[in-house]
C-alpha positions in Angstrom: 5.6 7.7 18.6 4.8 4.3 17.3 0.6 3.9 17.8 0.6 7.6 18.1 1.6 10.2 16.4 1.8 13.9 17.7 0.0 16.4 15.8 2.8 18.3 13.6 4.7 14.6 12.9 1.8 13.6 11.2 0.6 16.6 9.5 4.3 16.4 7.9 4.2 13.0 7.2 1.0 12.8 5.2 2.2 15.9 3.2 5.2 13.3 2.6 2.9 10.8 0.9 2.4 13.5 -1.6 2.8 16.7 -2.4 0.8 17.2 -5.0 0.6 16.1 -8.1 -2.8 13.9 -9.2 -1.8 10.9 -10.2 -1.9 10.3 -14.6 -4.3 8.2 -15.7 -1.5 5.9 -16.8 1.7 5.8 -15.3 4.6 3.5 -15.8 5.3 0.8 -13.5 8.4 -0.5 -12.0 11.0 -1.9 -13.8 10.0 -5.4 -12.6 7.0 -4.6 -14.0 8.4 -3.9 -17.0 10.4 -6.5 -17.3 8.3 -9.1 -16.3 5.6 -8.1 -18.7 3.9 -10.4 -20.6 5.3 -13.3 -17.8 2.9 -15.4 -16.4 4.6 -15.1 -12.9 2.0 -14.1 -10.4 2.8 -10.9 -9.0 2.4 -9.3 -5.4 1.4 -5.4 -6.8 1.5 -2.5 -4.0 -0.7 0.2 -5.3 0.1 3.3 -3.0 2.0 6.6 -2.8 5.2 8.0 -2.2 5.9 5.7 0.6 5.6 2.4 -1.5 7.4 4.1 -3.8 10.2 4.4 -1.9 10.7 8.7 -1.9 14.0 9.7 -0.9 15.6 5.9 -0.6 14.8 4.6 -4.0 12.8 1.8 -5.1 15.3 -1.0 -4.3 15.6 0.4 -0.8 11.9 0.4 -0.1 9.6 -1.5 1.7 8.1 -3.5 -1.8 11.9 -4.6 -2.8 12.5 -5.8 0.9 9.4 -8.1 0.3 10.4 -9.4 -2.9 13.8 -10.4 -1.3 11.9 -12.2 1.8 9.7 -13.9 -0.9 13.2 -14.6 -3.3 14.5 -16.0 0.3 11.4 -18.6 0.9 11.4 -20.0 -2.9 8.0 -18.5 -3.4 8.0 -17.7 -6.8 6.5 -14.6 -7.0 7.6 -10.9 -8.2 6.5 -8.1 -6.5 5.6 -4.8 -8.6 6.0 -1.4 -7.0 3.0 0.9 -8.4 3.3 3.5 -6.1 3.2 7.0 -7.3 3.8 10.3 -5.2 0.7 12.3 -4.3 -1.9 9.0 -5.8 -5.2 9.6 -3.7 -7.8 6.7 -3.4 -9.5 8.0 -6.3 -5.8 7.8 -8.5 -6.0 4.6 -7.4 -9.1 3.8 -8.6 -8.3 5.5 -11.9 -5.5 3.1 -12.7 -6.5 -0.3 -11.4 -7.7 -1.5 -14.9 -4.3 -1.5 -16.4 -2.6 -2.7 -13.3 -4.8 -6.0 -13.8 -3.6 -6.6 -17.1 -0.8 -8.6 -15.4 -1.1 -12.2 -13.5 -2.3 -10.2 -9.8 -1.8 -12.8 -7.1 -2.0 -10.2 -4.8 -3.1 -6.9 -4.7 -1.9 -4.8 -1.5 -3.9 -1.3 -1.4 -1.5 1.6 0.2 -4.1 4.5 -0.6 -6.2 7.2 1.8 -3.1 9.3 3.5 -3.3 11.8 0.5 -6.8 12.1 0.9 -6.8 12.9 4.9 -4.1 15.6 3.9 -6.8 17.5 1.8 -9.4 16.8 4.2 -11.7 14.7 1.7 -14.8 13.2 2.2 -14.1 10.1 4.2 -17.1 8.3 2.3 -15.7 9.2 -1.4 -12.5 7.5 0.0 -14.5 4.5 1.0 -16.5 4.2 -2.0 -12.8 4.4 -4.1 -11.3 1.8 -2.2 -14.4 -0.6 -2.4 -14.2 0.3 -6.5 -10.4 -0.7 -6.0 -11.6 -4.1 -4.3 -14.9 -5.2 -6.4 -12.8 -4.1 -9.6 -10.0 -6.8 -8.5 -12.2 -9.3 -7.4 -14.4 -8.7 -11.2 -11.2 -9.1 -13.0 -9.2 -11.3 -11.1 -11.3 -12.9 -9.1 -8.4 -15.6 -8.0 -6.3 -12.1 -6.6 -6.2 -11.9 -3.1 -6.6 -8.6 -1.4 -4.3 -6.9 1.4 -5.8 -3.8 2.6 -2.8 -1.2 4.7 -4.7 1.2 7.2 -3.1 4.5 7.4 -4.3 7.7 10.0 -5.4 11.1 8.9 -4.0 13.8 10.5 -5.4 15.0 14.3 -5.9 18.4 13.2 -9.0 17.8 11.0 -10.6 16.5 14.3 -11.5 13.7 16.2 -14.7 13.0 14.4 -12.9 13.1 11.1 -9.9 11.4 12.3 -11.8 8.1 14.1 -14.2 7.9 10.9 -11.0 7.8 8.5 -9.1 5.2 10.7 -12.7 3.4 10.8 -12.7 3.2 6.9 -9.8 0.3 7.1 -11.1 -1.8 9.5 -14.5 -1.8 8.1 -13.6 -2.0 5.0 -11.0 -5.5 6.0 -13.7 -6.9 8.2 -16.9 -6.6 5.4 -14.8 -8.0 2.4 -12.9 -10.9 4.0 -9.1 -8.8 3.5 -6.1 -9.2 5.7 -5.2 -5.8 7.1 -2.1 -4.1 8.0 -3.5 -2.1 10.7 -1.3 0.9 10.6 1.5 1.0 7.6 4.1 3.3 9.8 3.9 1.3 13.2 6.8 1.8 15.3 8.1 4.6 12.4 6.3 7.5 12.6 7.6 10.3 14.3 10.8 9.0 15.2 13.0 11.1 13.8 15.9 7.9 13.8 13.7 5.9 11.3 12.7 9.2 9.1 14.9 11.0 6.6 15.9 14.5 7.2 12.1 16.1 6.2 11.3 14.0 8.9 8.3 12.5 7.2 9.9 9.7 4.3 11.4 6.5 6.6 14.7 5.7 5.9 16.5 2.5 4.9 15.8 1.4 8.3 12.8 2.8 8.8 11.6 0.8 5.6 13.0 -2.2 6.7 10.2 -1.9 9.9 7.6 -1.2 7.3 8.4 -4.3 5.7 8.0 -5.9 9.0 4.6 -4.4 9.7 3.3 -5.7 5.7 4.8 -9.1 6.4 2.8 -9.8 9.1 -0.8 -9.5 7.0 1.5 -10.7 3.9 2.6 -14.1 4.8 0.1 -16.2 5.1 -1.8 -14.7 1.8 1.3 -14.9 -0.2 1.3 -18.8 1.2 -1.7 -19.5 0.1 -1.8 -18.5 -3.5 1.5 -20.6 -3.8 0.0 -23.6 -1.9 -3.4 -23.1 -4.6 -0.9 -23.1 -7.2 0.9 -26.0 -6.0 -2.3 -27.7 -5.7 -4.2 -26.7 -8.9 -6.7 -24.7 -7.1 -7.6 -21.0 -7.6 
């Protein structure tokens, strides 16, 4: 299914992203987090759900942990942090963001929305939450740079819904200057080969693909804040 995704696939796999529990108002982060607290190494943080998280593989199988190893394998000097929490809507997301930016962000790569076209909410809430998300960032740490990861609501909510969702992303990455992964599960979702046996997590492999797909808008961001370090710049 790659660009598209049959109806029931879907469904499934934004259930995936979370079944249900609200995100707390403060939740631990990763162990890198952890124990690179207090560091002033810049970080790479992925705010998103259970599929940054890693559901079902583990966090050192997930798609986070395969960047910090291509990052570890081009001497970038970054860490990556994993903040991704099972069932964390846009507005979760928005909830949290202060204590995430207590830490050095570099970058800040936004993984949010697929929770929110499971319960069918207000497309324009989740717009307003994820432009919160950015103008919070960019208040705070205004040297942070921004990767924004379009996801797809599922088709049975409706064309109209559906288009305006997918709309959000792009609009959203064009109007505030972000790089954009245009679709996180590109060439993953729905293939029963690349998902685990619920058929909506990715596997190892399927992860490694995601990776792939986050790289792409990744790179050349993750470049730059090294190359603005290098040089003294912001």
């Amino acid at each position: 299914m790659g660009r598209k995704i049959a109806g029931s696939a879907f469904v499934a796999l934004v259930v995936a992203c979370g079944s249900a529990q609200e995100a707390p108002e403060r939740p631990p982060l990763d162990r890198r987090a952890d124990t690179a607290a207090g560091t002033d190494v810049p970080a790479i943080v992925f705010l998103g759900t259970s599929l940054t998280a890693g559901l079902g593989v583990g966090e050192d199988a997930a798609f986070p942990a395969l960047i910090q190893d291509t990052v570890d394998a081009l001497g970038l000097g970054l860490r990556v942090v994993n903040a991704g929490i099972n069932g964390e809507t846009s507005a979760g997301g928005r909830r949290r963001i202060d204590w995430l930016l207590r830490q050095p962000v570099a970058v800040l790569v936004i993984e949010l929305g697929a929770n929110d076209g499971l319960r069918g909410l207000d497309v324009r809430a989740m717009r307003a939450n994820l432009q919160g998300i950015i103008d919070r960032t960019r208040s705070v740490r205004p040297e942070a740079r921004i990767v924004l990861v379009g996801m797809r609501a599922p088709p049975n909510l409706g064309m109209i819904y559906t288009e305006a969702f997918e709309r959000v992303f792009r609009e959203l990455a064009a109007d505030n200057e972000l790089a954009l992964v245009p679709f996180l599960l590109d060439g993953v979702g729905g293939n029963p080969k690349l998902n685990q046996p619920d058929g909506i997590h990715p596997t190892v492999e399927g992860h490694r693909i995601v990776a792939r797909n986050v790289w792409r808008a990744l790179a050349d961001v993750a470049r730059e804040v090294v190359a603005d370090a290098t040089s003294g710049g912001s």
